[in-house]
VMD Tcl script that draws the C-alpha trace (Angstrom):
set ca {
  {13.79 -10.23 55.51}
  {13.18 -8.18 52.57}
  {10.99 -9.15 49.69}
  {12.85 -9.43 46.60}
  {9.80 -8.41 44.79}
  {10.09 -5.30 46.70}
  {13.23 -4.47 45.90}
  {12.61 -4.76 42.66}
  {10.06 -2.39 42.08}
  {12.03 -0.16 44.32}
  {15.29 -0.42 42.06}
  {12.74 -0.19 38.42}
  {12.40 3.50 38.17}
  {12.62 3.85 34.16}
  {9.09 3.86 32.18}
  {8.53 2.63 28.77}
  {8.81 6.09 27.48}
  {11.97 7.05 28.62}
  {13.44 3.33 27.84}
  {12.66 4.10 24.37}
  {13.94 7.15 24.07}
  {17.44 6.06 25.97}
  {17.90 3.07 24.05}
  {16.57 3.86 20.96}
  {13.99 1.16 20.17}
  {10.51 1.57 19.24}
  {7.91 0.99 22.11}
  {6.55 -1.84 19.91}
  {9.73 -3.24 18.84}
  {10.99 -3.41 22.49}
  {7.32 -4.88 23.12}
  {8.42 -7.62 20.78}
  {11.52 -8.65 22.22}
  {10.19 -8.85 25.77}
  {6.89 -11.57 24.66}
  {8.96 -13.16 21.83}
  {12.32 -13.14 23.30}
  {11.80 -12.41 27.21}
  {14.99 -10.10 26.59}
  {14.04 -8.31 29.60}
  {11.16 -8.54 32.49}
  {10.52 -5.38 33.55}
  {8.62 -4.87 37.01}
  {5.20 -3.49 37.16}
  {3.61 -0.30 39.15}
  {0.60 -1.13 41.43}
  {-0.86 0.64 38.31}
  {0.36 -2.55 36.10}
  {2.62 0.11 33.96}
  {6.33 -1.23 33.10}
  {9.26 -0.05 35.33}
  {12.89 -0.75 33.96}
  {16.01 -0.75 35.94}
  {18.85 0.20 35.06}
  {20.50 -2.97 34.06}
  {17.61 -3.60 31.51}
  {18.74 -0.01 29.67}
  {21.97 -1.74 29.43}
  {21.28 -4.56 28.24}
  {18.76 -3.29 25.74}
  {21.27 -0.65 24.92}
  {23.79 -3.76 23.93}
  {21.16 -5.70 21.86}
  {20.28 -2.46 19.76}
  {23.48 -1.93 18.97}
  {24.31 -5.62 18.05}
  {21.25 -5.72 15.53}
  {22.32 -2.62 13.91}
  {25.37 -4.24 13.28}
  {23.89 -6.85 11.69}
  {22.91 -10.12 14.18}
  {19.58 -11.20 14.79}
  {18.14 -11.10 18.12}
  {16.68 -14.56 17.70}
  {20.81 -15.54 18.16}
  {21.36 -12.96 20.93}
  {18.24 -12.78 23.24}
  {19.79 -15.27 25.01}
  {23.32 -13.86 26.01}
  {24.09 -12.58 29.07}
  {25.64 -9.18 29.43}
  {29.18 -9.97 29.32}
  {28.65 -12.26 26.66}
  {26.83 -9.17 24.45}
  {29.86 -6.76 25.52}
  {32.13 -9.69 23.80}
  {30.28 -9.99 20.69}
  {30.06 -6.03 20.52}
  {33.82 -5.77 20.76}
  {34.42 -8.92 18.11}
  {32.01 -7.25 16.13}
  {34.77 -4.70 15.91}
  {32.84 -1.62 17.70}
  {35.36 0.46 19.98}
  {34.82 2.60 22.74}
  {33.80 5.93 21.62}
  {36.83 8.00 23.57}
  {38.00 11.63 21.84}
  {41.60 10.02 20.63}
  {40.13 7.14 18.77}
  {36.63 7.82 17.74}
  {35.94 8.66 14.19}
  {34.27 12.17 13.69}
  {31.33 12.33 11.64}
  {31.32 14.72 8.55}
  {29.46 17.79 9.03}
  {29.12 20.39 6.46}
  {26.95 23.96 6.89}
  {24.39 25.25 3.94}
  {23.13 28.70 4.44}
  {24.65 32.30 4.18}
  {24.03 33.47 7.47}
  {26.22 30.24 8.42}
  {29.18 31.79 7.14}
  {30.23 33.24 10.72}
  {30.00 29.98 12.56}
  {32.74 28.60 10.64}
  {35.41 28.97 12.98}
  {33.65 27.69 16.09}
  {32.30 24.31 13.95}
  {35.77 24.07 12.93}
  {36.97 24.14 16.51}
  {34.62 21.07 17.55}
  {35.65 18.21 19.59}
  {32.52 16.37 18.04}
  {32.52 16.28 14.24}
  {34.56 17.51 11.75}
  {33.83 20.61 9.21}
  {33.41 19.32 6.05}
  {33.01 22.86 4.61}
  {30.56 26.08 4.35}
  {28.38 26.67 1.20}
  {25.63 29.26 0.85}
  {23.53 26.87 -0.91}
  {23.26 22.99 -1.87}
  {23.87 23.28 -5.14}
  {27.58 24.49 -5.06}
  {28.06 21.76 -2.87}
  {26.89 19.25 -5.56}
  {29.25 21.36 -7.64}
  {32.29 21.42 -5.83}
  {32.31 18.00 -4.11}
  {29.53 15.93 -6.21}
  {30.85 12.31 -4.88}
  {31.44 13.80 -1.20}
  {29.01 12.37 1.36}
  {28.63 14.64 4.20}
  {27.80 12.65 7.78}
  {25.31 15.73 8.78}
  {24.27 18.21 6.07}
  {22.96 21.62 8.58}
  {20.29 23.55 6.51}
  {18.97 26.91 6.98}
  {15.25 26.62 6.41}
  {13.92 29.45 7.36}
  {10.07 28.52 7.82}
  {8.76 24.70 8.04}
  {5.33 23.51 6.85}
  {4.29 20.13 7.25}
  {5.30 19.12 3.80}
  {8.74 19.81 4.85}
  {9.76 16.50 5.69}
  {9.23 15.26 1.97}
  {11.65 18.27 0.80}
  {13.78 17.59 3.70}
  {14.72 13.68 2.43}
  {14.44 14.18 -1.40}
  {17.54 17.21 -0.30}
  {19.21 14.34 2.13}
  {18.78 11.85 -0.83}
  {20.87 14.80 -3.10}
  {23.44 15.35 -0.84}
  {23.92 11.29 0.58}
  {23.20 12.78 3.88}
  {23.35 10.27 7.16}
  {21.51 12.81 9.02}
  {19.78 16.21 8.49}
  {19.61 19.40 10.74}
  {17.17 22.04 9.87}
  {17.75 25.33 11.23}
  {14.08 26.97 11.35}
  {12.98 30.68 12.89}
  {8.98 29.54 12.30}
  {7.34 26.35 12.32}
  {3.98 25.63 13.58}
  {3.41 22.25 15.64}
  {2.37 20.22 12.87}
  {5.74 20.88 11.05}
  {7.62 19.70 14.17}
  {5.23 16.24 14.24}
  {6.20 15.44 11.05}
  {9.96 15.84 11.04}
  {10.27 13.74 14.44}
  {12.44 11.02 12.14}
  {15.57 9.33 12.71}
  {17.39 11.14 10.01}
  {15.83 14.36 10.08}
  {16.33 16.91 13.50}
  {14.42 20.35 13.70}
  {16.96 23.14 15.23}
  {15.52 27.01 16.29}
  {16.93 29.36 14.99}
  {19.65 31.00 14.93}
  {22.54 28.44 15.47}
  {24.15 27.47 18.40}
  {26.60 25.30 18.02}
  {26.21 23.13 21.70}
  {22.68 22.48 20.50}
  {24.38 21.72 17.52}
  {26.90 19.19 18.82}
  {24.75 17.73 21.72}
  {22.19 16.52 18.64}
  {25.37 14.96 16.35}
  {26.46 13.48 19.68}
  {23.49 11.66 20.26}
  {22.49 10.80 16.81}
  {26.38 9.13 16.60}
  {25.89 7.62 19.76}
  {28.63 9.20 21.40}
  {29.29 11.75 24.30}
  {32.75 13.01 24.88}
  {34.44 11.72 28.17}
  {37.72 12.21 30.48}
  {40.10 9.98 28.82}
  {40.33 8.34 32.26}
  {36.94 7.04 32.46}
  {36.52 3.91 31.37}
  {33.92 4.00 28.85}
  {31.04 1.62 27.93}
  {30.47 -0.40 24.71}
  {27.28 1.15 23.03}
  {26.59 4.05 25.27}
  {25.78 1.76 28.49}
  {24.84 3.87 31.30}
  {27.40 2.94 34.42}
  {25.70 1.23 36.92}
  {25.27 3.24 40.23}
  {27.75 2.01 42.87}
  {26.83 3.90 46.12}
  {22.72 3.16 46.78}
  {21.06 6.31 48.37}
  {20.68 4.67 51.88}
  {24.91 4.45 51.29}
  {25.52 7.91 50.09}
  {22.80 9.13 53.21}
  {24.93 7.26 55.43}
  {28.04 9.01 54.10}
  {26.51 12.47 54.08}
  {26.35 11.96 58.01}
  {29.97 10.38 58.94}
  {31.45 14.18 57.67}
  {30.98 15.58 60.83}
  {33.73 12.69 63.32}
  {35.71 13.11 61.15}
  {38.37 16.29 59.70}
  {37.56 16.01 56.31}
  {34.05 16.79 55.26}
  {34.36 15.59 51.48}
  {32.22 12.22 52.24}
  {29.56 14.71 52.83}
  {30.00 16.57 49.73}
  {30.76 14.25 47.34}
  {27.81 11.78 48.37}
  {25.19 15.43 47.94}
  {26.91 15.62 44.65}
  {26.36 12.46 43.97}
  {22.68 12.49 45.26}
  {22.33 15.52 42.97}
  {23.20 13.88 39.98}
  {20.87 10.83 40.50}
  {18.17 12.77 40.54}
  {19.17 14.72 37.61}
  {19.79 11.53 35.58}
  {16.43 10.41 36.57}
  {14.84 13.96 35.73}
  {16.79 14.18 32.01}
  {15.22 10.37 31.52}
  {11.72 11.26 32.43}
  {11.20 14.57 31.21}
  {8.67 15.19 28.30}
  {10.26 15.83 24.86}
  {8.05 18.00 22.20}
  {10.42 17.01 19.23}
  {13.45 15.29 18.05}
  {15.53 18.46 19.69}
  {14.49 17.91 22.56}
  {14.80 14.12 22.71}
  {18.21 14.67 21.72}
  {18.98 17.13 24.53}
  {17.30 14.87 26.98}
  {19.48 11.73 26.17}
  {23.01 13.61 25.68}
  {22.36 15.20 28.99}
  {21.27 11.77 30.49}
  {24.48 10.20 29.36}
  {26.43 13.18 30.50}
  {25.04 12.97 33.85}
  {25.46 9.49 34.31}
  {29.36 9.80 33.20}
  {29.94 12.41 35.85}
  {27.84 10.39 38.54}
  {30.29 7.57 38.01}
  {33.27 10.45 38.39}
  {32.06 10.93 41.31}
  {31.64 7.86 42.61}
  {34.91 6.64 41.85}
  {36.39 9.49 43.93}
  {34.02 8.86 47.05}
  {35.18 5.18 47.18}
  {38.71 6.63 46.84}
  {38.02 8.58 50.03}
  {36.04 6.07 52.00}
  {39.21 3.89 51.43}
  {41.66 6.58 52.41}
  {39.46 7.28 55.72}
  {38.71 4.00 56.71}
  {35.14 4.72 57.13}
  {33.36 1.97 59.15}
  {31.58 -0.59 56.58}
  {29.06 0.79 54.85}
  {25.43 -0.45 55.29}
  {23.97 -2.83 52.49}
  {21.92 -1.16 49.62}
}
mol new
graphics top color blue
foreach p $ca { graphics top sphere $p radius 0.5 }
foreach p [lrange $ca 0 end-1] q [lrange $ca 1 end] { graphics top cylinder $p $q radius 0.2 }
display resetview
């Protein structure tokens, strides 16, 4: 018989690090709500580190969102899953799908951002608020306009740049702030890592551009058949890897050899969804990559997975073995 303990650790494979950084929380908020609350028990390495499964992200990922909204987690440490999902929806949060989300505002500052008009206007993530060579004809033009993401070229960053950075966000009633940079030493980048402040290299591009407003938003863009998850909750895996090795092999008795290539896609994107969650980020740019990719990943693994059960169905594959 196998040791539930085992299988615990076994199933944990998320450290404190990249918990944080996929949920959003502090380390020592989330620190707090595990001794004050017991919100989550995470398992521990032989090395007495925390390991997170999946199903703690989630649920971590559902309190966050329910205390930015407002509720105290004193109320809500309690609730189970489904009951958070409930109170997310009643708290009149929607799922983030392309025909009913609400764009954030996004508006360029910078002459040499004059040619990326067309492509910004194009986007599927935010909406163009307008171009201006600097921000004071913005101010001018629109003074009681509040742009969602104010994109500023700053050519070179010094570590004092942050305190220019949120008196400008201040002017302009900016939710968030991109800085588009060509030279910055490390410093600079230490202290803009912020919540409402993201450091961009130069020049442009705008799927950096749109992978940072998606994460900041808390939204990634999805088939409009997927169903989506309240608060950006990862999809639970639904083949485990001893399922999806067993799959890989029952290819060859039979005609049809897409068991086999769905469950290596499958496998693939696992591993890439653990790699995005793990690996190191040097700023806010690259945090932002890291989690947009994460979420990306973990929408296509569930894709994927939808069609393999569609196929084992179709083939009545014998029963598969337990996870």
């Amino acid at each position: 018989m196998t040791d539930p303990r085992n299988s615990s650790k076994e199933e944990a494979k998320y450290r404190i690090g990249a918990v944080c950084r996929l949920t959003g929380l502090s380390q020592h908020v989330l620190r707090v709500w595990e001794k004050r609350y017991q919100v989550v028990t995470p398992a521990r390495s032989e090395s007495q580190r925390r390991l997170y499964r999946e199903s703690d992200i989630n649920r971590l990922t559902l309190l966050k969102s329910l205390v930015d909204r407002g509720q105290a987690i004193g109320s809500i440490a309690d609730l189970d899953t489904a009951e958070l999902q409930s109170r997310l929806q009643q708290s009149g949060a929607t799922p983030l799908a392309p025909g009913n989300r609400v764009k954030p505002s996004l508006a360029l500052f910078g002459e040499s951002f004059a040619a990326h008009g067309k492509a910004c206007g194009a986007s599927e993530i935010f909406t163009l608020s307008g171009h201006f060579d600097a921000t004071s004809d913005f101010n001018a033009k629109k003074p009681s306009a509040r742009p969602d993401v104010a994109v500023i070229e700053w050519p070179s960053l010094h570590p004092d740049s942050v305190i220019e950075a949120t008196r400008l966000a201040n002017r302009l009633n900016a939710r968030h702030l991109i800085l588009v940079y060509d030279f910055a030493p490390r410093a600079a980048l230490q202290r803009l890592q912020s919540d409402r402040i993201t450091a961009l290299r130069a020049p442009l591009d705008i799927a950096a551009l749109e992978a940072v407003v998606a994460w900041r938003f808390g939204f990634v863009p999805s088939d409009e058949e997927l169903p989506l998850n309240i608060g950006g909750v990862v999809p639970a895996r639904e083949f485990s890897d001893r399922q999806l090795a067993y799959l890989a092999t029952q290819s060859p008795a039979i005609a049809c050899e897409c068991p086999m290539h769905l469950a290596q896609l499958i496998t693939g994107l696992v591993r890439f969804e653990m790699y995005s969650a793990e690996c190191e980020s040097r700023n806010n740019e690259d945090a932002a990559l890291h989690g947009y990719l994460h979420n990306t990943a973990s929408r296509a693994r569930h894709m994927m997975e939808r069609a393999l059960a569609r196929v084992v169905e179709l083939e009545n594959l014998s029963p598969l073995p337990d996870s």
